[in-house]
N, C-alpha and C positions, 0 to 999 in steps of 0.2 A: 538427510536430516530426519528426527524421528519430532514428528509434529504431531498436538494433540487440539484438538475443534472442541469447545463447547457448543455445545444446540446441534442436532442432526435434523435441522428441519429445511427446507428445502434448499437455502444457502449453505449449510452448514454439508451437506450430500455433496454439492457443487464442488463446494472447496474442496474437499476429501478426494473425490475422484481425480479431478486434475491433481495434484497433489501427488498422489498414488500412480498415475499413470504418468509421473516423472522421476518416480525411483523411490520415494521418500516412504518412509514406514509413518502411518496416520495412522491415531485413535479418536476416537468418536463419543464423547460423552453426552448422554442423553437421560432428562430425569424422567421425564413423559414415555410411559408404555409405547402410546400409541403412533410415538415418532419413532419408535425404537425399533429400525428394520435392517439388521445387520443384510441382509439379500441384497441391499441394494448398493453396497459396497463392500461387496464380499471381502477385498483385497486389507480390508482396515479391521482393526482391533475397535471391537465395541465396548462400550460400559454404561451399566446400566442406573444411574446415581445423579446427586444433585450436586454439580459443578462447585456450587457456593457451600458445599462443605468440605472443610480442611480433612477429616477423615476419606472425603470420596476422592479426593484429591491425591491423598496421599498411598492410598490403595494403589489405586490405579498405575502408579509410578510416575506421578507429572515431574518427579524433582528431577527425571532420565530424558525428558524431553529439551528439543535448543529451542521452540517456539511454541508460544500457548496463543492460539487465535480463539476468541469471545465472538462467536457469531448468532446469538440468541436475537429476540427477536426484541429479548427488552432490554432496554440499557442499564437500568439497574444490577440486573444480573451481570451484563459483560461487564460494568465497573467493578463489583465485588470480584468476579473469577478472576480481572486484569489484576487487582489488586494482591488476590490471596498467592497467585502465582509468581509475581516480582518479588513481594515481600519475604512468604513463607517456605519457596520455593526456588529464589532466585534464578527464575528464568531469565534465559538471558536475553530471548526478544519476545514482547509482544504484541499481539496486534489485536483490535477491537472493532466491532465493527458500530456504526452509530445509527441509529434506528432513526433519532426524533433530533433535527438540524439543531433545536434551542438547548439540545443540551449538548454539544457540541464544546463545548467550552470547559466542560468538565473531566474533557479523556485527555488526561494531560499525564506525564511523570508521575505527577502526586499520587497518581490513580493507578499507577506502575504502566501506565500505556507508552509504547512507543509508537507505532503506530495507529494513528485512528482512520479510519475509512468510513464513508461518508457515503453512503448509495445517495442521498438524494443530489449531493455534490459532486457525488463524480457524475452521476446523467447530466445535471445540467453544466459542467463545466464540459464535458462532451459534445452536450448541444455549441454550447458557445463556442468551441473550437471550431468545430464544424465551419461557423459561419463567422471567424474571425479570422479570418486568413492576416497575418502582419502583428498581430495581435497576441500580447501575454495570459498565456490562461495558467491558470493556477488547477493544479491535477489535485496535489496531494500536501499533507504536512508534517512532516516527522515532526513527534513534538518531543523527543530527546533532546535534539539539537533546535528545533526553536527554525528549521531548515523546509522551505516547501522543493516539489518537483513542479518543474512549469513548463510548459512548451509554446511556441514560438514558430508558426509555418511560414516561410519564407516567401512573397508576392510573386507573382511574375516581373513584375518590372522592378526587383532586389538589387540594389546596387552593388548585394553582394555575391553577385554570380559572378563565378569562374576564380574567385579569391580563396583562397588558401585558408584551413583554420586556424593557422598561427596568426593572423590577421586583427582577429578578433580581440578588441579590449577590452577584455572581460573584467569587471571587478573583483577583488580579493575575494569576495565571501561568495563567489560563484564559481560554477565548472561546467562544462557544455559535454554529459556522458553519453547521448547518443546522438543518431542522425538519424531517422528514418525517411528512407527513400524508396517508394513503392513499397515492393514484397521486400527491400534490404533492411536488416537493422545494422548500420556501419558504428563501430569502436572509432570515436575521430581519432585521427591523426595529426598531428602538424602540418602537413603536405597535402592533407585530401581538399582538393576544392567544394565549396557550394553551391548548391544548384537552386533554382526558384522552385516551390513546391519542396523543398526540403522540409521536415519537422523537426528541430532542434529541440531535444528534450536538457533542460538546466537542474541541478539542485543546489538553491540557492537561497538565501538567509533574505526576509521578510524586505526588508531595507536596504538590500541594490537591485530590486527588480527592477524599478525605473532605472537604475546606472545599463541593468541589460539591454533594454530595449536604447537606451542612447548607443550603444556600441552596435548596435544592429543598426544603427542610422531610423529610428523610429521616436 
């Protein structure tokens, strides 16, 4: 994919690297001289301009990009870049990242967001996973579809050990897309059993979460 980051400042580096070091052609836009350090991701195309301008946008070639990720520091900025890039640009996915939780409510569609991420929400729903073994955490929320990702670690004493995942009564507006198991990340299967300690990752619409956790015997 050819992905393009606003903000090259320490998240905005992060992302690029990884990124890049999984095949993907990344560009780097940055308005600040002094974050502006193409060395430090040699592998990516830099630019040197103000994201929230449709001429720096259009330079640069964002309309040739399949993903525009906003990882500034301020959210005003990633709303306008989410926005001018859906709109103007019709990219096809975006992603935002959100600085300040209260405006959280704002990186929606309307905003041309598809995805919004949350660092203070993903730490602490991380934290809560950690220490919610049985329990539904909420990761993430696509807000195209109105859809979160939630996981779900299985107890020790899981009623649903050694059961098949065809088992599972999942509700219509859910899907059960992975399994992680130790160092595995398993594709389920109809056939593969579950184990206690399993992490069952769902993407699933606001309103059968509680149906999930009832099919889980919870």
């Amino acid at each position: 994919m050819r992905v393009a980051i606003a903000g090259a400042g320490a998240v905005g580096r992060s992302i690029a690297t990884e990124l890049v070091d999984a095949g993907h052609v990344v560009m780097l836009i940055e308005r600040e001289s002094g974050q502006f350090m193409p060395e430090t991701v040699e592998q990516a195309d830099w630019v040197l301009g103000d994201a929230c301008e449709v001429s720096t946008l259009e330079e640069s070639g964002i309309q040739l990009c399949d993903v525009v990720i906003a990882a500034t520091g301020d959210d005003k900025v990633n709303l306008v870049v989410s926005l001018l890039a859906k709109t103007e640009f019709a990219v096809r996915r975006v992603v935002a990242r959100v600085n300040n939780p209260a405006n959280e409510w704002l990186f929606t569609d309307s905003w041309g967001v598809d995805v919004a991420v949350s660092t203070p929400r993903m730490l602490a729903a991380m934290v809560e996973e950690a220490v919610s073994v049985g329990d539904l955490v909420r990761l993430m929320t696509f807000r195209q579809s109105q859809a979160n990702l939630v996981e779900l670690t299985l107890p020790e004493e899981t009623p649903l050990a050694g059961r098949p995942v065809r088992d599972l009564d999942l509700p219509r507006d859910a899907a059960l897309v992975t399994i992680l198991r130790g160092d595995r990340v398993i594709v389920p299967q109809p056939e593969d059993p579950l184990e206690p300690g399993d992490e069952l990752l769902f993407v699933a619409h606001a309103d059968v979460e509680s149906d999930i956790r009832t099919a889980l015997g919870y």
